[in-house]
Every structure is written in C-alpha cells, then in structure tokens.
PDB file of N, H, CA, C and O in Angstrom:
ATOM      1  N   UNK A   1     116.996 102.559  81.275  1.00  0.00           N
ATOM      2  CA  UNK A   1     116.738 103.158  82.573  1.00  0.00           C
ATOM      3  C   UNK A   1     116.322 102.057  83.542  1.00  0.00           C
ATOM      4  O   UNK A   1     115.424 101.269  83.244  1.00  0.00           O
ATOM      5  N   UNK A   2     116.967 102.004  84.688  1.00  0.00           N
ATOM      6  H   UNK A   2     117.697 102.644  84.930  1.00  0.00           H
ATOM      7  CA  UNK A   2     116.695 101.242  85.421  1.00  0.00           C
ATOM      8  C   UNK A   2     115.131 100.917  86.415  1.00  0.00           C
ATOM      9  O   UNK A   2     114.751 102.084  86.501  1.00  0.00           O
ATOM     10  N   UNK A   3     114.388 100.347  86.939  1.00  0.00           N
ATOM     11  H   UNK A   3     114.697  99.399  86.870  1.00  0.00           H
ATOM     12  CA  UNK A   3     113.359 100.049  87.327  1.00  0.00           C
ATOM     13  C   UNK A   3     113.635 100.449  88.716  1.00  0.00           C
ATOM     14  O   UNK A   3     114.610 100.066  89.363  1.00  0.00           O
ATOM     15  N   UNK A   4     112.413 101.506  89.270  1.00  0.00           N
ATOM     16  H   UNK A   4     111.621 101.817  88.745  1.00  0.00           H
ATOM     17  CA  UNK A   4     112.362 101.778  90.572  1.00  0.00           C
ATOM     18  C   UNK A   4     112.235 100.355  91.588  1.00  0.00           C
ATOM     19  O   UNK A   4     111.302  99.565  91.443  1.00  0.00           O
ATOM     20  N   UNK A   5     113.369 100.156  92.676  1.00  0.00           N
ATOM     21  H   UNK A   5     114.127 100.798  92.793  1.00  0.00           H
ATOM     22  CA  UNK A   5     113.110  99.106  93.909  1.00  0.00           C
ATOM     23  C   UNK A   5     111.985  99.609  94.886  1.00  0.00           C
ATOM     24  O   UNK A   5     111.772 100.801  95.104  1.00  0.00           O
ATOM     25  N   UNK A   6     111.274  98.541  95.461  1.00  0.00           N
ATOM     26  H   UNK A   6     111.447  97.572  95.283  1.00  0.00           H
ATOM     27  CA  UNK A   6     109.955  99.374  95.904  1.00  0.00           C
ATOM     28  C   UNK A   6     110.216  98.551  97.176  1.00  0.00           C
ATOM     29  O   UNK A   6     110.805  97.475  97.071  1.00  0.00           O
ATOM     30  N   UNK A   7     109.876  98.927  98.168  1.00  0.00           N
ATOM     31  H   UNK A   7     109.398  99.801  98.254  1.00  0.00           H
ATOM     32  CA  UNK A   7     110.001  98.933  99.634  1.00  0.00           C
ATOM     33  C   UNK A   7     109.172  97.862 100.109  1.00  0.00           C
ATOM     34  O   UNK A   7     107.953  98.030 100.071  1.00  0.00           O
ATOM     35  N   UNK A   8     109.453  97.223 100.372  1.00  0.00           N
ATOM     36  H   UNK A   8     110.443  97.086 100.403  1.00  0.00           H
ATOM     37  CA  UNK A   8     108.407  96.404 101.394  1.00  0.00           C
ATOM     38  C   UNK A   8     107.497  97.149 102.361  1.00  0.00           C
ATOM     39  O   UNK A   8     107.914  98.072 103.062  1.00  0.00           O
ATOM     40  N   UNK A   9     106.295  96.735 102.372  1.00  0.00           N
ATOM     41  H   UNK A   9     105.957  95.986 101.802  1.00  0.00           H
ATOM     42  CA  UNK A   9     105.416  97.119 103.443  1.00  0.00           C
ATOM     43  C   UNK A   9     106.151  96.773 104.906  1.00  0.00           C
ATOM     44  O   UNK A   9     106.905  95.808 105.033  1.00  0.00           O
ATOM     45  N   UNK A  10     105.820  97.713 106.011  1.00  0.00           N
ATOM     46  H   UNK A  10     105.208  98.497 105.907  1.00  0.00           H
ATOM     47  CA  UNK A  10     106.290  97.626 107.206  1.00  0.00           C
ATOM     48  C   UNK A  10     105.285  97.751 108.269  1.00  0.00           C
ATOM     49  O   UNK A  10     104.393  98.486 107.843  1.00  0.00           O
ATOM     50  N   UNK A  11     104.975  97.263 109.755  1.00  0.00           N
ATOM     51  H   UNK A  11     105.699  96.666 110.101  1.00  0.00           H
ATOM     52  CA  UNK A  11     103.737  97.956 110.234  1.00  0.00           C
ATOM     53  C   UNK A  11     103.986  99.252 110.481  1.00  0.00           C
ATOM     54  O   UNK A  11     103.077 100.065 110.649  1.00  0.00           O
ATOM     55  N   UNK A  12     105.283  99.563 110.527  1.00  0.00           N
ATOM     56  H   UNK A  12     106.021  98.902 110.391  1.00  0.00           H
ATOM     57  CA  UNK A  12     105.364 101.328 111.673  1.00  0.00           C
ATOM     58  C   UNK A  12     105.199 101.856 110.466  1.00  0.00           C
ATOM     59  O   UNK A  12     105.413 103.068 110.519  1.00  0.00           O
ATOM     60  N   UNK A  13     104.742 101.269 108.757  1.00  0.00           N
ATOM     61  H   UNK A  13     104.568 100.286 108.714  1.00  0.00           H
ATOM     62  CA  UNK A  13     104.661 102.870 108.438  1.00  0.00           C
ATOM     63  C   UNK A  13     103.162 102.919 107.886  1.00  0.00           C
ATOM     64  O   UNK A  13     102.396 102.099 107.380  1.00  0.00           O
ATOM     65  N   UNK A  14     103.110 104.290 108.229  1.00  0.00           N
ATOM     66  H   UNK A  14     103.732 104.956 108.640  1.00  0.00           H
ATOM     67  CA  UNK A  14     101.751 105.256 107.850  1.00  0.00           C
ATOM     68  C   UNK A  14     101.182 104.796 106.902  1.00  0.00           C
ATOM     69  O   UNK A  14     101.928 104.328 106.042  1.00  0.00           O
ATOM     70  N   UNK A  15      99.681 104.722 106.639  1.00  0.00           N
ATOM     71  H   UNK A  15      99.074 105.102 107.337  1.00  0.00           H
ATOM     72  CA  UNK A  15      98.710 103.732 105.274  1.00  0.00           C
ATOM     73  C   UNK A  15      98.663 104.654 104.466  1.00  0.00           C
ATOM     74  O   UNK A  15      98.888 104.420 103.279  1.00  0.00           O
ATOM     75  N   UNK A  16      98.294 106.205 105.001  1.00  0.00           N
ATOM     76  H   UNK A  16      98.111 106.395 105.966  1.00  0.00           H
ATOM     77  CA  UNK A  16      98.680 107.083 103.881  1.00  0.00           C
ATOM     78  C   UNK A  16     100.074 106.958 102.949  1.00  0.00           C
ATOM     79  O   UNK A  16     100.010 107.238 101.752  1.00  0.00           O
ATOM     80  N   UNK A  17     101.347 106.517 103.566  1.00  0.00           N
ATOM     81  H   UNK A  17     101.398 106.290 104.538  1.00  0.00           H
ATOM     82  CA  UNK A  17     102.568 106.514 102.907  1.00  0.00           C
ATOM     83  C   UNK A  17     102.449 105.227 101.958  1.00  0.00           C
ATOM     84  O   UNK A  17     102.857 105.150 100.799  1.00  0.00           O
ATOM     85  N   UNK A  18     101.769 104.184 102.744  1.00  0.00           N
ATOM     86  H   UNK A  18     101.438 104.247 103.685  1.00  0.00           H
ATOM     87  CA  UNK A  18     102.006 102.793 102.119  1.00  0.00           C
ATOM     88  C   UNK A  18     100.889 103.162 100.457  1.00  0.00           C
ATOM     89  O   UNK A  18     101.061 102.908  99.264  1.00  0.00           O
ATOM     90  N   UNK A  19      99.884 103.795 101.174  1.00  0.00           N
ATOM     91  H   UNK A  19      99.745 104.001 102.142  1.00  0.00           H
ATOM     92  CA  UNK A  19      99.064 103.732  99.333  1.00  0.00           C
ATOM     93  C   UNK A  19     100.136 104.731  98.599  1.00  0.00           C
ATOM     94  O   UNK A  19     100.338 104.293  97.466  1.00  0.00           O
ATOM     95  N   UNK A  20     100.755 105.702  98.802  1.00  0.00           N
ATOM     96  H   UNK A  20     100.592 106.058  99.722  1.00  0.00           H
ATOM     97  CA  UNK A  20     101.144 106.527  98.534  1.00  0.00           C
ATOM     98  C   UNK A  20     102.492 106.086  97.389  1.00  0.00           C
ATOM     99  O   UNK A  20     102.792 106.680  96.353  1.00  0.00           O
ATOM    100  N   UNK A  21     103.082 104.964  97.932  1.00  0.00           N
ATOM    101  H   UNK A  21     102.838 104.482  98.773  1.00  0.00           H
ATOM    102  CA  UNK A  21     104.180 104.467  98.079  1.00  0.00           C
ATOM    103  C   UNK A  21     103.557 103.158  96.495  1.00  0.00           C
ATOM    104  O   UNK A  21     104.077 102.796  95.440  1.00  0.00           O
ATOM    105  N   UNK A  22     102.584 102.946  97.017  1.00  0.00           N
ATOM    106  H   UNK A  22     102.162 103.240  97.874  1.00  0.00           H
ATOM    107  CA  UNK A  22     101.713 101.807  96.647  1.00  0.00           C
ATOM    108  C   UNK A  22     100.474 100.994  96.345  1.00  0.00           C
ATOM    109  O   UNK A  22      99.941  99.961  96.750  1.00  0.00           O
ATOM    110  N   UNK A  23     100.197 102.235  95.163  1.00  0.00           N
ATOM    111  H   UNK A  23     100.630 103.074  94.833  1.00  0.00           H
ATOM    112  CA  UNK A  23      98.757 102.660  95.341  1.00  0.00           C
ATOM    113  C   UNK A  23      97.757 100.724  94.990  1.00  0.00           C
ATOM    114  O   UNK A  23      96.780 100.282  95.595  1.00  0.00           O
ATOM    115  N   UNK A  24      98.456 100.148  93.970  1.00  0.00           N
ATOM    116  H   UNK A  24      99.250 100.507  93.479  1.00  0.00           H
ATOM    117  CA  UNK A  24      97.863  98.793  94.387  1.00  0.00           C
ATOM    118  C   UNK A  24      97.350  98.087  95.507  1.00  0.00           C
ATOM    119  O   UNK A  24      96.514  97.184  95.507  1.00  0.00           O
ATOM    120  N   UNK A  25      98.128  98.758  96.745  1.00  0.00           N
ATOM    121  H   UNK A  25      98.808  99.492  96.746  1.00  0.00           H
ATOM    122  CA  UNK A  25      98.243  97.937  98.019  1.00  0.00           C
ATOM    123  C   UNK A  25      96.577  98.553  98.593  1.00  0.00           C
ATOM    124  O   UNK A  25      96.325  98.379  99.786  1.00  0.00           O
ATOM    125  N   UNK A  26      95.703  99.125  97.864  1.00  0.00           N
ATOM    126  H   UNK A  26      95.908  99.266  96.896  1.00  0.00           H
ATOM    127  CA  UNK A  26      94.368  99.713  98.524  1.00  0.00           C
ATOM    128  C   UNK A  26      93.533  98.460  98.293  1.00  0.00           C
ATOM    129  O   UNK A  26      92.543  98.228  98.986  1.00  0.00           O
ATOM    130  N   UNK A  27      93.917  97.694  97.364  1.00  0.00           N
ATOM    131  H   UNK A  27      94.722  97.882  96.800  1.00  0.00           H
ATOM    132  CA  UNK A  27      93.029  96.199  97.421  1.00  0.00           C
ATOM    133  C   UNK A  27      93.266  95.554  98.668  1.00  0.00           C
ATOM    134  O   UNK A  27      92.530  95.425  99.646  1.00  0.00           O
ATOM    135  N   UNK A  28      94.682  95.091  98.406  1.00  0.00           N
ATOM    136  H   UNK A  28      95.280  95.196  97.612  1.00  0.00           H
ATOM    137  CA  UNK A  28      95.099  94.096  99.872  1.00  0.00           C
ATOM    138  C   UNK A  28      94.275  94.554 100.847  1.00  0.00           C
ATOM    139  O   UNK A  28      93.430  93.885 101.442  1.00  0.00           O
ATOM    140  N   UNK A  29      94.537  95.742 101.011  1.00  0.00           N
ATOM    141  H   UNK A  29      95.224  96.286 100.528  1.00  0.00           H
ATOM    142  CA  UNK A  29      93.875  96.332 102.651  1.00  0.00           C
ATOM    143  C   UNK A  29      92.885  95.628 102.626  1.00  0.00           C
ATOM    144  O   UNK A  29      92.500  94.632 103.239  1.00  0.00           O
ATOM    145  N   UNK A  30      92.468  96.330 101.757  1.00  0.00           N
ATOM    146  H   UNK A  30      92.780  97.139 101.260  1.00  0.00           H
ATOM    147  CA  UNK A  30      90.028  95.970 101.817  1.00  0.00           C
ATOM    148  C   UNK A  30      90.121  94.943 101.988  1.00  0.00           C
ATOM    149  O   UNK A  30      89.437  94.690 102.980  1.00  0.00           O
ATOM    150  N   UNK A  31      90.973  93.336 101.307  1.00  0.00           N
ATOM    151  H   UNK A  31      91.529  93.542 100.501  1.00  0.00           H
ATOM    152  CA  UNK A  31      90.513  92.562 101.096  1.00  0.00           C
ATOM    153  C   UNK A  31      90.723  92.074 102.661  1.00  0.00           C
ATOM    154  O   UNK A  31      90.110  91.068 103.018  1.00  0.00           O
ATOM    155  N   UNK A  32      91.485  92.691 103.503  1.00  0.00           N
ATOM    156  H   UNK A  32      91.983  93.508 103.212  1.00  0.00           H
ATOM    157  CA  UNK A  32      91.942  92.194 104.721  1.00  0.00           C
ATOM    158  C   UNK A  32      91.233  92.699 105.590  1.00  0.00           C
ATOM    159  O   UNK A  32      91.406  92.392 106.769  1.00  0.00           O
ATOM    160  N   UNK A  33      90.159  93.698 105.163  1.00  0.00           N
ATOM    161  H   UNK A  33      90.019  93.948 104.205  1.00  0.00           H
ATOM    162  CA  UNK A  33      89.323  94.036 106.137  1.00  0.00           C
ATOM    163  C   UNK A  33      89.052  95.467 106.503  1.00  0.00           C
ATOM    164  O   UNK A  33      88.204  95.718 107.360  1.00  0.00           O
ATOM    165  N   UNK A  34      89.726  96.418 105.902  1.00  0.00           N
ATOM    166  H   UNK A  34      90.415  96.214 105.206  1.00  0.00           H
ATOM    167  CA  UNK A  34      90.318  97.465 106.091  1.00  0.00           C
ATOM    168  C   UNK A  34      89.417  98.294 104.668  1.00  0.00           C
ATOM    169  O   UNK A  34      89.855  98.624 103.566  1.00  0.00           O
ATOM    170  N   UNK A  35      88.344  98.402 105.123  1.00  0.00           N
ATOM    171  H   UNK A  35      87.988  98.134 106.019  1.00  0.00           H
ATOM    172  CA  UNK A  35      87.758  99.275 104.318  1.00  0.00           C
ATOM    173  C   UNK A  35      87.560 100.632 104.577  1.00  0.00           C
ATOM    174  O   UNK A  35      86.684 101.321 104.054  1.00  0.00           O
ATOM    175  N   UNK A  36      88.227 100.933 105.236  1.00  0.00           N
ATOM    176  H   UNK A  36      88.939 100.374 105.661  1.00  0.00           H
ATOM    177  CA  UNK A  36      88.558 102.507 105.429  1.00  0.00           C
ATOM    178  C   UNK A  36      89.571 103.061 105.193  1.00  0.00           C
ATOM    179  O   UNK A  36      89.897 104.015 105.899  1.00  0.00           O
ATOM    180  N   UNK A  37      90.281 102.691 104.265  1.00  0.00           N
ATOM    181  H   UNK A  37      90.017 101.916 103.691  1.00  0.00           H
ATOM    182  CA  UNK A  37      91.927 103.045 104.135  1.00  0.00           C
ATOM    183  C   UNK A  37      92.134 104.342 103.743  1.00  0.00           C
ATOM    184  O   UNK A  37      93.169 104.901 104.108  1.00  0.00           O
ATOM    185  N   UNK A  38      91.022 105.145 102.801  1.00  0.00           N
ATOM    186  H   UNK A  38      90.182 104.692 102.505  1.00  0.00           H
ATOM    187  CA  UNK A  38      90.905 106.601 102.789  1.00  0.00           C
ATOM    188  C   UNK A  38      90.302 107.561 103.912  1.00  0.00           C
ATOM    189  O   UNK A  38      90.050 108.734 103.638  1.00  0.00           O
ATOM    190  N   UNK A  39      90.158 107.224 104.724  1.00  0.00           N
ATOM    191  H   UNK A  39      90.362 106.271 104.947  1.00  0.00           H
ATOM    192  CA  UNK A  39      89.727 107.864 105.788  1.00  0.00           C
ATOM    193  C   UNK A  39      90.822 108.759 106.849  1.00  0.00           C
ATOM    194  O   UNK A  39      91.961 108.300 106.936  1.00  0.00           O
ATOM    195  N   UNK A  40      90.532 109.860 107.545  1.00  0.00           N
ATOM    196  H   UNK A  40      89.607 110.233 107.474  1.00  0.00           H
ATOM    197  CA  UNK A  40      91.557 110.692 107.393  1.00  0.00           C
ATOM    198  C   UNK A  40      92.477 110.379 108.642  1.00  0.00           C
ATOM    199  O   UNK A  40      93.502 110.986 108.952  1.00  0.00           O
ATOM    200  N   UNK A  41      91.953 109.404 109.232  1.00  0.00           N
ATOM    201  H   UNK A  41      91.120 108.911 108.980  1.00  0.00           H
ATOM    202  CA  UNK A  41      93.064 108.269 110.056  1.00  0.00           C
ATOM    203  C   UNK A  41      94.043 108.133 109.196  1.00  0.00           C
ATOM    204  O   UNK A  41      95.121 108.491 109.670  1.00  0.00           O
ATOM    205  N   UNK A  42      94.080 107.815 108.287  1.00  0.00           N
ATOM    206  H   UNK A  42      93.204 107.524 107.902  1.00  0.00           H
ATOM    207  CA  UNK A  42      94.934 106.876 107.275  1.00  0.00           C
ATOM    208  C   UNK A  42      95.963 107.584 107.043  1.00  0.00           C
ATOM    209  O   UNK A  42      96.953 106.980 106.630  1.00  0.00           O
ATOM    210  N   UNK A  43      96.037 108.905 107.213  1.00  0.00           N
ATOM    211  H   UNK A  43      95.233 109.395 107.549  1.00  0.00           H
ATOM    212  CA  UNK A  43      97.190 110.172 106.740  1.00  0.00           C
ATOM    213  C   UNK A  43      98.190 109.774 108.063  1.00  0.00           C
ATOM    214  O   UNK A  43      99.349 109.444 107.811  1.00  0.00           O
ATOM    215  N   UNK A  44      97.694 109.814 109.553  1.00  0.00           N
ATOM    216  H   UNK A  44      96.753 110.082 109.758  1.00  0.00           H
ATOM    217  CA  UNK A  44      98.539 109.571 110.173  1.00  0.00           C
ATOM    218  C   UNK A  44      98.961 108.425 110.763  1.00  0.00           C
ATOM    219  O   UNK A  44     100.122 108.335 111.162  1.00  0.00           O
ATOM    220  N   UNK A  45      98.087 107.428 110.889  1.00  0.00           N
ATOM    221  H   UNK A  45      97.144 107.501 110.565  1.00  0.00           H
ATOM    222  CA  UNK A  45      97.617 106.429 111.392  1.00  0.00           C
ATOM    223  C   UNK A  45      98.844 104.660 111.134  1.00  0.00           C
ATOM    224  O   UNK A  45      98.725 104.099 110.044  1.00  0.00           O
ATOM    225  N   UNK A  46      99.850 104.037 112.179  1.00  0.00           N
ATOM    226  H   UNK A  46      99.947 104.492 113.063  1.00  0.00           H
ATOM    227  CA  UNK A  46     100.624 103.568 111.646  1.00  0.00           C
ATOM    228  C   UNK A  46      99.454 102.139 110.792  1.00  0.00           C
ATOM    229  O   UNK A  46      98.232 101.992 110.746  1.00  0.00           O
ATOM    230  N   UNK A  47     100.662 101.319 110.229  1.00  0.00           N
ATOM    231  H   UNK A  47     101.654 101.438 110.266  1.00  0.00           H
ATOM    232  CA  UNK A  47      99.401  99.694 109.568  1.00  0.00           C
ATOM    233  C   UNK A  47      99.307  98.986 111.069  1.00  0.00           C
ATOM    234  O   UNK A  47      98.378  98.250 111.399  1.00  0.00           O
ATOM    235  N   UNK A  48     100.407  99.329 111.902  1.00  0.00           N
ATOM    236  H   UNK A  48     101.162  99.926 111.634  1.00  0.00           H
ATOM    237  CA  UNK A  48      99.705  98.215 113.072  1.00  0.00           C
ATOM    238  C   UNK A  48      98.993  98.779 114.032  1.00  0.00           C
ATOM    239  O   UNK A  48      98.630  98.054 114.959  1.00  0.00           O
ATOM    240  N   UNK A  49      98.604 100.289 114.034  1.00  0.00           N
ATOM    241  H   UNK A  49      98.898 100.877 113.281  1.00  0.00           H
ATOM    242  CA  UNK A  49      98.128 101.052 114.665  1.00  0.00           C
ATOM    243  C   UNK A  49      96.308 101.091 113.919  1.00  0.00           C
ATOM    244  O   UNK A  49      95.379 101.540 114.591  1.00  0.00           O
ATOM    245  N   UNK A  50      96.159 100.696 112.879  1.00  0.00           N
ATOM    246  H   UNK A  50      96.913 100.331 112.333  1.00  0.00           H
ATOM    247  CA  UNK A  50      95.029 100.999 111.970  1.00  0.00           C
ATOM    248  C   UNK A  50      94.676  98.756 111.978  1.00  0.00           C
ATOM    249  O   UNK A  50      93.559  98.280 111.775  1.00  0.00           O
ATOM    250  N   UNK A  51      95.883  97.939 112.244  1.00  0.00           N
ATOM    251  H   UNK A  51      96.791  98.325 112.409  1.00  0.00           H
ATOM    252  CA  UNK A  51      95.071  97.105 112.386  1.00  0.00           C
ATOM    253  C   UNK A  51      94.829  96.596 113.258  1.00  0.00           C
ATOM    254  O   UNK A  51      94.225  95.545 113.046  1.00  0.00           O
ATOM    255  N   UNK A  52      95.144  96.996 114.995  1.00  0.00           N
ATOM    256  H   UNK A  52      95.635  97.850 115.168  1.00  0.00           H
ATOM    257  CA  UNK A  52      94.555  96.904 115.520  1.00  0.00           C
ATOM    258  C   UNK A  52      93.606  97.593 115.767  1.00  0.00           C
ATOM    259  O   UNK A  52      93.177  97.097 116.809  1.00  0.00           O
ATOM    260  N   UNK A  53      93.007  98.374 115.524  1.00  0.00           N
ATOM    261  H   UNK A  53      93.355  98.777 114.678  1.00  0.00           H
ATOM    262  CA  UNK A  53      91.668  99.239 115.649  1.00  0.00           C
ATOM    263  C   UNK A  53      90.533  97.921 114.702  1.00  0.00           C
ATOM    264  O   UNK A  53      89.430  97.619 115.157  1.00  0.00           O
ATOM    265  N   UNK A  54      90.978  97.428 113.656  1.00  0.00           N
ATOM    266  H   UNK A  54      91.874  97.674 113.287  1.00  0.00           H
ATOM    267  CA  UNK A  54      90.183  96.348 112.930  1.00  0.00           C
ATOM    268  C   UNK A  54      89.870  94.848 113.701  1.00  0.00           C
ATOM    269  O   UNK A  54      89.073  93.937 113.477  1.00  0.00           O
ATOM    270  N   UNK A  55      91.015  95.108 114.809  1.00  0.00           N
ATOM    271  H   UNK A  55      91.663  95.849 114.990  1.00  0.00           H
ATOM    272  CA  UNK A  55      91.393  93.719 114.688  1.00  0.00           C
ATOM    273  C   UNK A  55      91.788  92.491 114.393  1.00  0.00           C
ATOM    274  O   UNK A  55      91.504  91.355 114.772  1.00  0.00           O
ATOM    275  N   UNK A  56      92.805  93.180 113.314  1.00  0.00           N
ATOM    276  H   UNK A  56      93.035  94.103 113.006  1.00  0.00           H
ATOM    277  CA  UNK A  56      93.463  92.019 113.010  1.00  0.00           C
ATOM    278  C   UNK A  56      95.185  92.099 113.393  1.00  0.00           C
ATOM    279  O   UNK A  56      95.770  93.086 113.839  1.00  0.00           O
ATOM    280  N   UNK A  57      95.711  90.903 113.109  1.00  0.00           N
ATOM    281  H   UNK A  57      95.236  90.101 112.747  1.00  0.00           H
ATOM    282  CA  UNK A  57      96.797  90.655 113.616  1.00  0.00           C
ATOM    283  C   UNK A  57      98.018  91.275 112.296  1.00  0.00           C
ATOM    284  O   UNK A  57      98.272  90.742 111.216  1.00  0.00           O
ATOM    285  N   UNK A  58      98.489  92.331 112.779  1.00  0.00           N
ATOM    286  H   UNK A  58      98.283  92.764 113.657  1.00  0.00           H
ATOM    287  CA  UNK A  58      99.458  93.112 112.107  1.00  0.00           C
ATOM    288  C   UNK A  58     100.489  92.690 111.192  1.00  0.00           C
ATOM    289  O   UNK A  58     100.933  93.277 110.205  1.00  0.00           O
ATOM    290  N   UNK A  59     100.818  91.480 111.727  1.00  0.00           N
ATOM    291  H   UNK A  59     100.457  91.003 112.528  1.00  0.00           H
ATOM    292  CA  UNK A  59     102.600  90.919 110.791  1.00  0.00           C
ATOM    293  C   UNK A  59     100.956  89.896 109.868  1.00  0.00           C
ATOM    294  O   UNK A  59     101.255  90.010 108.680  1.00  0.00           O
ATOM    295  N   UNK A  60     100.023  89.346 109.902  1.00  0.00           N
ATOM    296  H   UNK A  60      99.780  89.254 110.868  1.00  0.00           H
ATOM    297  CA  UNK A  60      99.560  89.097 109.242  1.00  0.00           C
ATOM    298  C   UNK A  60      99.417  89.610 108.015  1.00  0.00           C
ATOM    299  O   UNK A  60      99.786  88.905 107.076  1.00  0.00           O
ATOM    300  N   UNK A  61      98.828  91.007 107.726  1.00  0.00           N
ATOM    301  H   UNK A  61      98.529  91.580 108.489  1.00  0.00           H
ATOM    302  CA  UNK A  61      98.544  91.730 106.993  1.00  0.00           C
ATOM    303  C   UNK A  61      99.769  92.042 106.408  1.00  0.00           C
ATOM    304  O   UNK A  61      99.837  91.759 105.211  1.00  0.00           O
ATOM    305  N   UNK A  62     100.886  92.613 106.981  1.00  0.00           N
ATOM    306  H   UNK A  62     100.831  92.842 107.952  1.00  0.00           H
ATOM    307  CA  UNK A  62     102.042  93.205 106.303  1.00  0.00           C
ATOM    308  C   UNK A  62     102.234  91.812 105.327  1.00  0.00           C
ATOM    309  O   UNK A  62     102.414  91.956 104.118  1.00  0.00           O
ATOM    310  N   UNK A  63     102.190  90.699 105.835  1.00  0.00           N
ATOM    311  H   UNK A  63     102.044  90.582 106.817  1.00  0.00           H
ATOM    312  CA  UNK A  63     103.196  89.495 105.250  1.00  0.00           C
ATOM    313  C   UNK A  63     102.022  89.105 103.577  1.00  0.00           C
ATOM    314  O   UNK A  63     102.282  88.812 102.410  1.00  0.00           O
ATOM    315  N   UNK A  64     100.610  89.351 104.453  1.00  0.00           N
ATOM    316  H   UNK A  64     100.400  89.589 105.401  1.00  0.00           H
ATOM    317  CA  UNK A  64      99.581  88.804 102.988  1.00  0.00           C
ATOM    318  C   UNK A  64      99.714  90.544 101.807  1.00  0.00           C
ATOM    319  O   UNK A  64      99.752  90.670 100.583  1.00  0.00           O
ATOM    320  N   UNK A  65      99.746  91.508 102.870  1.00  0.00           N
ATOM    321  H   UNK A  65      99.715  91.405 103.864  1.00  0.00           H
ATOM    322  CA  UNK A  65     100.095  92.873 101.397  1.00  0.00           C
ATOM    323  C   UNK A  65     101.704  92.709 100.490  1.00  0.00           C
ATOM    324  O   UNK A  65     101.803  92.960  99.289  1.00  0.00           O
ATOM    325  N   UNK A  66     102.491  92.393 101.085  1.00  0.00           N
ATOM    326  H   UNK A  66     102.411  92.190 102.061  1.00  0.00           H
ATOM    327  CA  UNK A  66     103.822  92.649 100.378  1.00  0.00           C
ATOM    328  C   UNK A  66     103.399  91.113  99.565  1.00  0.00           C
ATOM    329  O   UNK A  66     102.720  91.404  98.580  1.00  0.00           O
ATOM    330  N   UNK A  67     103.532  90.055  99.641  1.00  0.00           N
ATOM    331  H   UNK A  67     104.084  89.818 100.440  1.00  0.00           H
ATOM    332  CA  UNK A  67     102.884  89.214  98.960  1.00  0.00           C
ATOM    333  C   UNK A  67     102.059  89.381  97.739  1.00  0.00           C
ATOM    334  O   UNK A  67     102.454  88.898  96.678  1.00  0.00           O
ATOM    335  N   UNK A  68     101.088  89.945  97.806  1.00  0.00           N
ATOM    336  H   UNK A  68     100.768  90.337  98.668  1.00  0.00           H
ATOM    337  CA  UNK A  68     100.095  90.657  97.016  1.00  0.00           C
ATOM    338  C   UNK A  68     101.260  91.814  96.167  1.00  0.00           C
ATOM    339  O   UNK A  68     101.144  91.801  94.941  1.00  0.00           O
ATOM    340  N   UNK A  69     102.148  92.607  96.642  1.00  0.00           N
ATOM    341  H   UNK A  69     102.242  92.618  97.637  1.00  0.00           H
ATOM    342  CA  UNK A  69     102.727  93.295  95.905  1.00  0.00           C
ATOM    343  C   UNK A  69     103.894  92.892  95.033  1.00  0.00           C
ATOM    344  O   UNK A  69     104.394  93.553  94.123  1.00  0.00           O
ATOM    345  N   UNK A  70     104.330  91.399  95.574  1.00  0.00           N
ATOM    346  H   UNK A  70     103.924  90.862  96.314  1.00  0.00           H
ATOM    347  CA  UNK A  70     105.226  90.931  94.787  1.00  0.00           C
ATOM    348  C   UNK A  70     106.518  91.396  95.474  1.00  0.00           C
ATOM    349  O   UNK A  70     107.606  91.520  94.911  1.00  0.00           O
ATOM    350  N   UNK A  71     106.212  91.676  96.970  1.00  0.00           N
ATOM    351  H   UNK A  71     105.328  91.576  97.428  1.00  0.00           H
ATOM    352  CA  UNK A  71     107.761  91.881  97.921  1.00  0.00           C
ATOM    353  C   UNK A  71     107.982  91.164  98.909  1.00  0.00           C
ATOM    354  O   UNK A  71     108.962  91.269  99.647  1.00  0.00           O
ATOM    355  N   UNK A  72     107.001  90.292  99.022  1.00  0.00           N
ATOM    356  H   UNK A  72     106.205  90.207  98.423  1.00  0.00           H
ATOM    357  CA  UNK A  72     107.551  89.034  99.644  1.00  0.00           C
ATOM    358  C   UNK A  72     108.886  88.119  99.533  1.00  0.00           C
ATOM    359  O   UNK A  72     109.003  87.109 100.227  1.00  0.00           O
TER     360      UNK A  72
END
C-alpha cells in the first residue's frame, strides 16, 4: 500500500486544517511563537492571518514548519 503524500504547509491555509492535516506541526508553531494554536481562532484563522497577530513574518514560519515536517 502506498504512503499518503502530505501537503506542504501554505499561509492561506487555516491552523485548524494545518494541525488537522498535521498534527506534528503543533510543535513548530509553539516553537515559533504561537502558543495558542488551540484556541478557537485557530478553527478559522488563516497561518498568515494568526502570524501576523504574533508578529511574526509569515513565509518565515511556513518555510521553518514544512522543514520541521520534512516538506521542505
């Protein structure tokens, strides 16, 4: 049986979809600053929409999570 292909992280999509998608990826966040990733922002909330509210710089994060996931 073949091995599910797993998506790269994107900013336009939703953090709820990305843990959802990728439940590992709840470290990256935190470690990036993002210690609210269960919070009920997170259901609708896009990654560049949730990191600028943190302040951080968006293609940053996408590029250090897919990295971290091994989709770099």
């Amino acid at each position: 049986m073949a091995e599910a292909v797993k998506t790269p992280v994107t900013s336009d999509m939703i953090v709820g979809d990305i843990l959802r998608a990728h439940p590992e990826a709840a470290i990256a966040l935190m470690n990036c600053g993002m210690g609210c990733i269960h919070c009920p922002a997170a259901l609708s909330e896009s990654l560049a929409d949730a990191c600028m509210v943190h302040g951080l710089d968006g293609e940053e994060v996408v590029n250090y999570v897919n990295a971290e996931l091994g989709l770099a």
